[in-house]
N, C-alpha and C positions, 0 to 999 in steps of 0.2 A: 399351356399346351394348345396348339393351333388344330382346329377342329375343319374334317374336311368339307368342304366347300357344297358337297351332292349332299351332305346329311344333316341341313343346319334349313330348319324345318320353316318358313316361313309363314308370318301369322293369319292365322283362318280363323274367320270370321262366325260368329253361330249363322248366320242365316249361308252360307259355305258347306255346312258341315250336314247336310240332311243327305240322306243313302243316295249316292247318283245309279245315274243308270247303267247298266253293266257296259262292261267293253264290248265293241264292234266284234273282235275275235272270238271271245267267249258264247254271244250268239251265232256265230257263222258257225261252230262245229257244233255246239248244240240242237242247232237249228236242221243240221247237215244227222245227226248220229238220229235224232228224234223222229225226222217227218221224210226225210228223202227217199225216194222209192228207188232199188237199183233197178234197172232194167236190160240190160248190160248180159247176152248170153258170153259174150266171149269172157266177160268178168267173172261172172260164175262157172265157166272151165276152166280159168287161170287157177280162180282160188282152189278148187281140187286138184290141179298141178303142186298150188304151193302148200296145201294142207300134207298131201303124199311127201312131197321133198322134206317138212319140216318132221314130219314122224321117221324117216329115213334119218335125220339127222340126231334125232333123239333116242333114238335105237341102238344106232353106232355107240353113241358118248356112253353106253354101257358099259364098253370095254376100257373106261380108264379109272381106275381108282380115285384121281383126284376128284373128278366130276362125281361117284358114286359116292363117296365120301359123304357130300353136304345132301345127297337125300334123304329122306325120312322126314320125321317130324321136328321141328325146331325144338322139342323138348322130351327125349326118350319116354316111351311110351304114351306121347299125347296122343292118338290115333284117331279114328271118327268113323263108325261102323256106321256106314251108310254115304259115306263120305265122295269126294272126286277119287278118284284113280289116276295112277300116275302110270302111265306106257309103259312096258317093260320091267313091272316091279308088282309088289303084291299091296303096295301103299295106300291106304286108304286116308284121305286126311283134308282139315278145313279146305276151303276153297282158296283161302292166303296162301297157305303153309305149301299147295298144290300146285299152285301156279308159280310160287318159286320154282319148284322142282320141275314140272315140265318145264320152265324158262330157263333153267338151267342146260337140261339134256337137248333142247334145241339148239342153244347155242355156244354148247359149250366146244366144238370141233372149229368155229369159224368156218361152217360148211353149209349155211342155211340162206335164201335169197336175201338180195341185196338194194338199197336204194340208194342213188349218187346223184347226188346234184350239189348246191353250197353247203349243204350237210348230206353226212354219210347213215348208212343205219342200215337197220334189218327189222323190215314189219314185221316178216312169219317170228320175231320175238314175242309180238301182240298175243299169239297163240299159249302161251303159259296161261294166261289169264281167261281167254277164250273158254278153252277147252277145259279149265277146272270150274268155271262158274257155270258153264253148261250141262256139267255133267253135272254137280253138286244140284244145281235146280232140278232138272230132268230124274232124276230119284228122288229129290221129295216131290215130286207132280205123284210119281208114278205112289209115294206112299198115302200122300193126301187124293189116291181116286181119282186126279184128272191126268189129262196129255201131258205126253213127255215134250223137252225140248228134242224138235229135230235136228239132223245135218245143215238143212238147210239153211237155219238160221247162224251155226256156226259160221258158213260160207259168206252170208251175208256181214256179218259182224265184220271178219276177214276183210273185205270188199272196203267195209266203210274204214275199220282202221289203217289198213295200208293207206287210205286214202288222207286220213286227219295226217299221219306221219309222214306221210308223201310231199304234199303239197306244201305242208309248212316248210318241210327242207330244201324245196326247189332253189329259194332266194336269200334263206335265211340264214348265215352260219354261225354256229354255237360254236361248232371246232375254236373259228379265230377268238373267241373270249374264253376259250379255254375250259371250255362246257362241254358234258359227254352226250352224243347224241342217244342215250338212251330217257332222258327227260323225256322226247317226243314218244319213246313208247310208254311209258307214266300216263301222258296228257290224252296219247288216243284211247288206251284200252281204259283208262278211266271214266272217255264217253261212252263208249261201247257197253262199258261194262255193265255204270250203269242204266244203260236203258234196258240191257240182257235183264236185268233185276224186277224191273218193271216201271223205271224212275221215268218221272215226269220233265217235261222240259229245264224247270225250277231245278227239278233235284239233281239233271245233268250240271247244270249250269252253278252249281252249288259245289256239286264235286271237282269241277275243271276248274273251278279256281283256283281248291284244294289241290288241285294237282300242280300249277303255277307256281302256289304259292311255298312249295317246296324246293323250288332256286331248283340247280342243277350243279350233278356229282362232276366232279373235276375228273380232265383228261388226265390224270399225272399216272393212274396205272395202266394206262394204251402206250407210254412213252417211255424209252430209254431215260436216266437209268431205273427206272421204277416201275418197268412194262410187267404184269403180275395174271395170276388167275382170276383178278377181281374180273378183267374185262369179259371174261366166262361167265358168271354168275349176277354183274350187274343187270343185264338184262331180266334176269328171274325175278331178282332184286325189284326191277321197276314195277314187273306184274304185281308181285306180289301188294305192292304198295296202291297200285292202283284198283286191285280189290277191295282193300283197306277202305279210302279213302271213299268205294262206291258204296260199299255197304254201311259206312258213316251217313253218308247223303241218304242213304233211303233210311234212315234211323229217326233224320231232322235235321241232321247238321248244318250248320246255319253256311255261306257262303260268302265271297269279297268283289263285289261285283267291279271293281277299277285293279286290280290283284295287277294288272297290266300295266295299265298308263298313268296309275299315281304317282304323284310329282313325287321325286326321293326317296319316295320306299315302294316303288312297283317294280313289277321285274323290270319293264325297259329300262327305265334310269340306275336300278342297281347292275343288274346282268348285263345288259347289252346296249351299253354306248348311249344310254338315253334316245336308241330310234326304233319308232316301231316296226312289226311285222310287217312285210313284206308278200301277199297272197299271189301270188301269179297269176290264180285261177280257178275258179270255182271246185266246189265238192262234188264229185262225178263216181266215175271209175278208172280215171287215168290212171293212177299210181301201178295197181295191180294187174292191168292189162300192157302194161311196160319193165314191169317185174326183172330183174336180172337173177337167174337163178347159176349157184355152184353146182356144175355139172360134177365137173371132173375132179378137182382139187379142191382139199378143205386147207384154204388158204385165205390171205386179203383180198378183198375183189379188184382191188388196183393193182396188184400182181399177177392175175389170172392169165393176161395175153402172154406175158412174160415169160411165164410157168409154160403157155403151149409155142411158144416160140423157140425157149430153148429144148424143147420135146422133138422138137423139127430136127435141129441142129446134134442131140446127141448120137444118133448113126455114124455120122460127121466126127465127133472126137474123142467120143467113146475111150477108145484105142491109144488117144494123144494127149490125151489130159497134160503130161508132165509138158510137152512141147506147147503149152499154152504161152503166150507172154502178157496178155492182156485183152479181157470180153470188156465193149462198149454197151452199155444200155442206153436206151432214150426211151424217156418216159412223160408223163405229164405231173402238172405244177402238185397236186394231191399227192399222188407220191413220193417226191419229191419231200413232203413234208412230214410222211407219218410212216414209208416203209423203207425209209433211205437209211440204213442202218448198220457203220461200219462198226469196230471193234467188237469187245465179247459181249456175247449171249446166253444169260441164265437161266433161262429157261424156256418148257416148251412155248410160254405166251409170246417170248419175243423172238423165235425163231420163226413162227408162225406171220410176226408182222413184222419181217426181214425180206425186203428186197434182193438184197447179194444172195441171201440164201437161200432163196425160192428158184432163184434162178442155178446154182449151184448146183444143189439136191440132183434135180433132172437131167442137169449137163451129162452128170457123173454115172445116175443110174438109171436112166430113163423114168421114171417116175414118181411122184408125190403124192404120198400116204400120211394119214393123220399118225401114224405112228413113227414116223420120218423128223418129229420135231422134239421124241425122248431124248435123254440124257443118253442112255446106249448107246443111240442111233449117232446122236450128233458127237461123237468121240471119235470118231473117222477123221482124222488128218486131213484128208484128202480137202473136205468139205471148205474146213477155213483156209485154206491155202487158198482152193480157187474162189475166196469171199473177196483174198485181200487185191486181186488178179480184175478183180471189178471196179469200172468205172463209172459213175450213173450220172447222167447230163438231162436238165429238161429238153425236151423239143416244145417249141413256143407253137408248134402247129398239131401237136397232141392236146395239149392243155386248152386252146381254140375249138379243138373238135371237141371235146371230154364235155365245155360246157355249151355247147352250140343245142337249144333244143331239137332243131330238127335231124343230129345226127346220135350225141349223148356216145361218142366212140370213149373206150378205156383202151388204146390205144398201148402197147410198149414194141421197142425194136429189139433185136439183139445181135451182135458180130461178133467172132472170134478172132483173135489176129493170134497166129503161131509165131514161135524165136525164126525161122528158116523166113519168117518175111510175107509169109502167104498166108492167107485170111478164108472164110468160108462167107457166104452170102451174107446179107446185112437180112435178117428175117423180120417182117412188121404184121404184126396180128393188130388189126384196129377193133376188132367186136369179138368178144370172148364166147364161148357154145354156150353160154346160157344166156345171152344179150335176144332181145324180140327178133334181131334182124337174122338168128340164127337158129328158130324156133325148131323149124322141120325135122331139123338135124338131134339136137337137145332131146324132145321130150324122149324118143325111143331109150335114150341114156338116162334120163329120169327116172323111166319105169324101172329100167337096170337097179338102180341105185336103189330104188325103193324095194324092188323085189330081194336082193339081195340081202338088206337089212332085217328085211321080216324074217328069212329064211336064218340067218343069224341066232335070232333070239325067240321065235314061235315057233309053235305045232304045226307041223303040216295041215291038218282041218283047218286051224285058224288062218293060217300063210291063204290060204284057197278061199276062203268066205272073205279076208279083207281086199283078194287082191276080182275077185269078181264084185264086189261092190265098188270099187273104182273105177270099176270098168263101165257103170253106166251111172252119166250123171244122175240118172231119174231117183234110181233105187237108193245112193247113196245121200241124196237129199232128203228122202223119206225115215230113212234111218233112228231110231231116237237114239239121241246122244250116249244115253247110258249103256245100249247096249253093243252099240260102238264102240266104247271105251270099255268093256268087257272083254273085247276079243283084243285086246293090246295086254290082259292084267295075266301074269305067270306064277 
């Protein structure tokens, strides 16, 4: 039996074998989660923009049974009287088992901000883990007689992790090795987390390895034919693990300090082509103060323009649908790859990361609802007819713009051509309303979004005490976490 070539271990020597010194990477986020002061006001308004959007998101996902399903405890009646709180439920529970669950109800709509660069993600996913280990500290503060943890520091936490998940994605892509980019939310809320804990540089730097050294979950449930619910709950999944892995480190847990660059069994040489990271740019507040948030549609964020482009056009053919003979899209290379998706769709996870259908949906009835991607809904004839009527082409000056830093467009077109020979405009959205370059516009729709949600599923008292505490940074900073998270519990 011939033995592969990358795992055929070459001989090391005892004086080789003494502990080296940790990776370059492993100190820069450590160094970055530990000592970095933000200073960043526009950072700390974004991250209350994206704390509001991701509780909006979490709120919604109440109304689906599959998402409510996996709440609770992972073990019927395991509970924790004193425990985190989980938004929109009565759930008291470890700060693991919690930060699933809020990772779950964040993301389970594909409705929550986004990061795009050679890897895709969602930092406000960071927030599962956040928000249950803050709250679980912040009530034993308040049982053990001292200060509670405040907002503040959740926002902060926010700040830095968008930032670890941010900038590792800039250059780096996991997609092409077939890696889910939810490892990077593992690897940030793992620094984050634990410093939240109280961990020391060591104990960060212990953990993150632990988080490494956990390889990463394959793309194959984001993908036809095996596109499923896991990509809903992976994210919860990450948090939860990077709880895990923090409160290990602060236990003692010992650490890998090469977890990276060891020759044959470190991630670069097994996961990623044998080449290392990639940093574009230092640890700041970029990521979050560039944020792409889901305004309008809980949808892929590479379909977003797309979705408001054929919104344009359905006035236009409303009426004509049957007289269609064929819609052109152009879009860019990412698209192209992960929402280009003809034949059938089983469900609502790949209806959701369906380009022909995103574009459809709205042609036919002016707009797209998370509820637009049930089994009910999608039994309309109408819908796959005008899926098959779809043709999708890169444009090589989309994909240009998409990763150009100074513009960062998600660009799509869309055109109609009718049987009679006559065509409607070619429509091109380059910046979606939740892109930085479309901010003005966005947030009054955010607060929509947010208000809306609350009003859904709280008391009016509560709906009014949460939505005037967003209303001023100051107060909302000051906030202690727990009883914050008291006015989400029903």
């Amino acid at each position: 039996m011939s033995i592969p070539k990358q795992v055929i271990t070459p001989h090391i020597s005892q004086q080789t074998q003494k502990r080296p010194k940790p990776d370059v990477v492993l100190v820069k986020i450590a160094d970055y989660a530990c000592d970095f002061t933000i200073d960043s006001a526009h950072a700390y308004q974004t991250a209350r923009w994206c704390l509001m959007d991701a509780l909006a998101c979490a709120l919604m996902a109440l109304d689906f049974p599959a998402c409510t399903r996996l709440l609770g405890p992972l073990v019927p009646g395991a509970t924790l009287t004193g425990g985190a709180r989980v938004p929109g439920t009565s759930y008291q529970l470890d700060p693991a088992q919690a930060a699933f669950n809020i990772g779950c109800l964040i993301r389970w709509l594909d409705f929550n901000d986004t990061w795009l660069a050679a890897e895709w993600g969602h930092p406000s996913d960071n927030l599962g883990s956040i928000l249950a280990v803050t709250d679980y500290l912040s009530r034993q503060r308040i049982i053990a007689q001292k200060p509670p943890i405040i907002m503040q520091d959740i926002l902060t936490a926010m700040i830095k992790s968008y930032e670890i998940q941010g900038i590792l994605a800039l250059e780096n892509s996991f997609n092409w090795r077939g890696l889910d980019h939810v490892l990077l939310v593992r690897v940030a809320s793992t620094a984050v987390i634990t410093k939240l804990l109280g961990g020391e540089h060591k104990q960060i730097m212990n953990a993150l390895s632990n988080a490494w050294m956990d390889g990463g979950a394959l793309r194959a449930y984001r993908h036809a034919p095996n596109t499923g619910s896991r990509k809903s709950w992976a994210a919860g999944d990450a948090c939860r693990r990077a709880v895990q892995l923090a409160l290990m480190a602060m236990q003692g847990e010992m650490g890998y300090p090469t977890v990276l660059t060891e020759k044959a069994w470190g991630f670069y040489d097994v996961l990623f082509d044998c080449k290392p990271f990639k940093l574009a740019q230092g640890f700041d507040s970029y990521v979050i103060e560039n944020i792409l948030f889901k305004i309008a549609y809980p949808a892929e964020f590479h379909a977003q323009t797309a979705v408001e482009a054929a919104l344009q056009l359905h006035p236009k053919v409303k009426n004509k649908i049957r007289q269609i003979d064929c819609i052109e899209v152009e879009t860019q290379q990412p698209a192209m790859r992960i929402i280009n998706k003809p034949g059938q769709l089983d469900n609502p996870a790949d209806r959701d990361h369906c380009l022909q259908y995103l574009v459809a949906v709205p042609l036919i009835f002016g707009h797209l609802r998370a509820e637009n991607y049930e089994d009910q809904f999608a039994r309309d004839a109408r819908i796959d007819q005008l899926r098959r009527l779809i043709q999708i082409r890169e444009n090589k000056q989309f994909t240009q713009d998409y990763f150009d830093p100074q513009k960062r467009s998600i660009s799509n077109a869309v055109q109609i051509f009718f049987k009679d020979g006559s065509s409607t405009e070619k429509v091109v959205v380059q910046f979606p309303i939740g892109h930085r370059k479309r901010r003005s516009e966005a947030i009054p729709l955010l607060q929509d979004k947010f208000e809306q949600s609350l009003a859904s599923r709280l008391p009016a008292e509560k709906t009014s005490t949460i939505k005037q505490l967003f209303n001023s940074q100051s107060e909302l900073a000051q906030t202690p976490v727990h009883e914050f998270m008291n006015l989400f519990v029903v």
